[in-house]
C-alpha positions as CSV (number, residue, x, y, z in Angstrom):
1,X,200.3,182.2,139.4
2,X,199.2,178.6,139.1
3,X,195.9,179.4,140.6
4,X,195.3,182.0,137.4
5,X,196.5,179.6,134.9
6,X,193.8,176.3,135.9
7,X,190.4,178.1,135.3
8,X,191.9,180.1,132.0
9,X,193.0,176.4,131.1
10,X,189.7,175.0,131.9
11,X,187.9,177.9,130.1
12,X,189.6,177.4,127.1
13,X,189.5,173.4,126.6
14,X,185.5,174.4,127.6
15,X,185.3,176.8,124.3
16,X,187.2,174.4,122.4
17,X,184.2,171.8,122.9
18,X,181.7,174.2,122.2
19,X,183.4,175.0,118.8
20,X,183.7,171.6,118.1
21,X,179.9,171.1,118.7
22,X,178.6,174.0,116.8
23,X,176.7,173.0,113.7
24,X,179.0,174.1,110.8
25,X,177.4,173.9,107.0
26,X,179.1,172.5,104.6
27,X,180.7,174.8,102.1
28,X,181.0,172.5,98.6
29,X,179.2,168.9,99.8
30,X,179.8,167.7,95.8
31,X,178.2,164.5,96.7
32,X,174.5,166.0,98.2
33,X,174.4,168.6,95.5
34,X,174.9,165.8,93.1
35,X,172.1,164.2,94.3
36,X,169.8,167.1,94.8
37,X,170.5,167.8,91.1
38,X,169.7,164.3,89.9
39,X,166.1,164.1,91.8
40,X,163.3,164.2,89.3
41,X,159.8,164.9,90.1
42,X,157.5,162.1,89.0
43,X,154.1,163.2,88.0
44,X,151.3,160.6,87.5
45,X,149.5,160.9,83.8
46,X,146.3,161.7,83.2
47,X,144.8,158.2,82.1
48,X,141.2,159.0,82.1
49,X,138.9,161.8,80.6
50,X,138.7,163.1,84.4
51,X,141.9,162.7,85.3
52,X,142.7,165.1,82.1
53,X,140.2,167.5,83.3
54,X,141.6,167.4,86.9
55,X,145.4,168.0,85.6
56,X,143.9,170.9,83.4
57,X,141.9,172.5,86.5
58,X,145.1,172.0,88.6
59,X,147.4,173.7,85.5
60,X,145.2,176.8,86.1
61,X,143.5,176.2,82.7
62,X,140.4,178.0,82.6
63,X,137.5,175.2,80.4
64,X,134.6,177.2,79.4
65,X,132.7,173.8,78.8
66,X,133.0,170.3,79.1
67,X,130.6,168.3,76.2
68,X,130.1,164.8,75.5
69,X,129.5,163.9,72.0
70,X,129.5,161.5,69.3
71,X,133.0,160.7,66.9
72,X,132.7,159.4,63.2
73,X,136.3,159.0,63.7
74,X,137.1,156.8,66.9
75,X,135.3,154.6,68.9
76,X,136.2,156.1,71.8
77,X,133.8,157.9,73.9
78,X,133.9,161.5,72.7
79,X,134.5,164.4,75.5
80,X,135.0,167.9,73.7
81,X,136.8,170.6,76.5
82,X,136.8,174.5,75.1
83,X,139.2,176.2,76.5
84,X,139.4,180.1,75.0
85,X,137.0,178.8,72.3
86,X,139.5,175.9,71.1
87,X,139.2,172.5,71.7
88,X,140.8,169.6,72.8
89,X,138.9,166.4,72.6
90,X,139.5,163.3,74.9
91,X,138.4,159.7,73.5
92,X,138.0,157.4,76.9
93,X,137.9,153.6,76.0
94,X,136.6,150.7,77.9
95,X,139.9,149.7,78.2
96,X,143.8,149.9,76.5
97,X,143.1,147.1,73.8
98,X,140.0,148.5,72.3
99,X,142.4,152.1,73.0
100,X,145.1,150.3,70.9
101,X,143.0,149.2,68.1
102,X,141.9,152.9,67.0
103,X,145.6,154.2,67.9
104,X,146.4,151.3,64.8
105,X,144.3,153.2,62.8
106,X,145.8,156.9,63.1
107,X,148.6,157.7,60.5
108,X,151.2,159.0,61.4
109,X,150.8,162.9,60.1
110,X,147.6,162.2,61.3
111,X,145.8,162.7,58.0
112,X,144.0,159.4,58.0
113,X,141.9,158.4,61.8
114,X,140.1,155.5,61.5
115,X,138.5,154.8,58.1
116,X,139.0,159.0,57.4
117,X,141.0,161.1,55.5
118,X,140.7,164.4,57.3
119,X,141.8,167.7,55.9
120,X,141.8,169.4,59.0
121,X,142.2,173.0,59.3
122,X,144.8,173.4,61.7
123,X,147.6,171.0,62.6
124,X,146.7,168.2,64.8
125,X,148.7,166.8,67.8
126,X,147.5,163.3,68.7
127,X,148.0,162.2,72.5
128,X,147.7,159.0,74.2
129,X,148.0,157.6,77.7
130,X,145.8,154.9,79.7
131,X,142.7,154.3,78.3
132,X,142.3,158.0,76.7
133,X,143.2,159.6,73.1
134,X,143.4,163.3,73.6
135,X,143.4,165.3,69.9
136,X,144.1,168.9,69.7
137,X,143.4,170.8,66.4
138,X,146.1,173.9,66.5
139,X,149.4,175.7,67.3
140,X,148.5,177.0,70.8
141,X,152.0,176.8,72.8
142,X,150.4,176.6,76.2
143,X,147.3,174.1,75.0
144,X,150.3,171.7,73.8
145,X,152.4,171.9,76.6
146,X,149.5,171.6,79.4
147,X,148.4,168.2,77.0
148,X,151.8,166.9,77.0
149,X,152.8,167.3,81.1
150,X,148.9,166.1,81.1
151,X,149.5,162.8,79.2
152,X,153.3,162.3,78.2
153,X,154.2,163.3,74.4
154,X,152.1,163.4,71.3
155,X,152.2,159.8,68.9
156,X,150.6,161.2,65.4
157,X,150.2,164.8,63.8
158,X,152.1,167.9,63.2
């Protein structure tokens, strides 16, 4: 009888191991949830004309042409991007003070830019990050949104 009882004694302290080794998950870990929940992604902002372009391309947008121009209204260099025949134009400075000196000059509502009153003939949303003012004539949802994960919230206009 003894004989019998040694190797089921021995098998059974062996399967108790096992069970103790065996990876078990974690039913309600509060405390990684928690910090899973509290992660953020940080994305960079667009603080140049290409930069912009390069968030737009990687967005999905779809620019049917890229322009450079002259402005009566800032003194930035003028980029104009169509995208679906509306535009969204990019000043790029030489740097953030001559940036900040135009931003001075934008009211609020963004009726007045520079020296201007504009009447403009959609609303405008008036963006700025780095050396870059982006200005977006309109009410397109997803031409706001892609500008604002682009560059961080608009400062002036509707």
């Amino acid at each position: 009888m003894r004989k019998g009882i040694i190797p089921v004694s021995i098998f059974a302290v062996a399967v108790l191991l096992l069970i103790g080794f065996i990876e078990k998950p974690i039913a309600n870990n509060s405390i990684d949830k928690a910090l899973i929940e509290k992660k953020t992604i940080v994305e960079l902002k667009a603080e140049s004309c290409k930069e912009f372009i390069e968030h737009l391309e990687k967005a999905g947008i779809k620019i049917k042409a890229i322009t450079k121009g002259s402005n009566t209204f800032l003194k930035g260099e003028a980029t104009a991007i169509n995208i679906n025949e509306e535009f969204v134009n990019v000043y790029e400075y030489k740097n953030s003070d001559q940036m900040a000196a135009d931003v001075k000059t934008i009211r609020s509502d963004g009726a007045i830019v520079g020296n201007a009153f504009v009447d403009w003939v959609s609303i405008p949303h008036i963006y700025k990050s780095g050396s870059i003012i982006v200005l977006y004539v309109g009410e397109n949802k997803e031409i706001k949104d892609m500008i604002q994960k682009s560059v961080g919230n608009q400062f002036a206009g509707g």
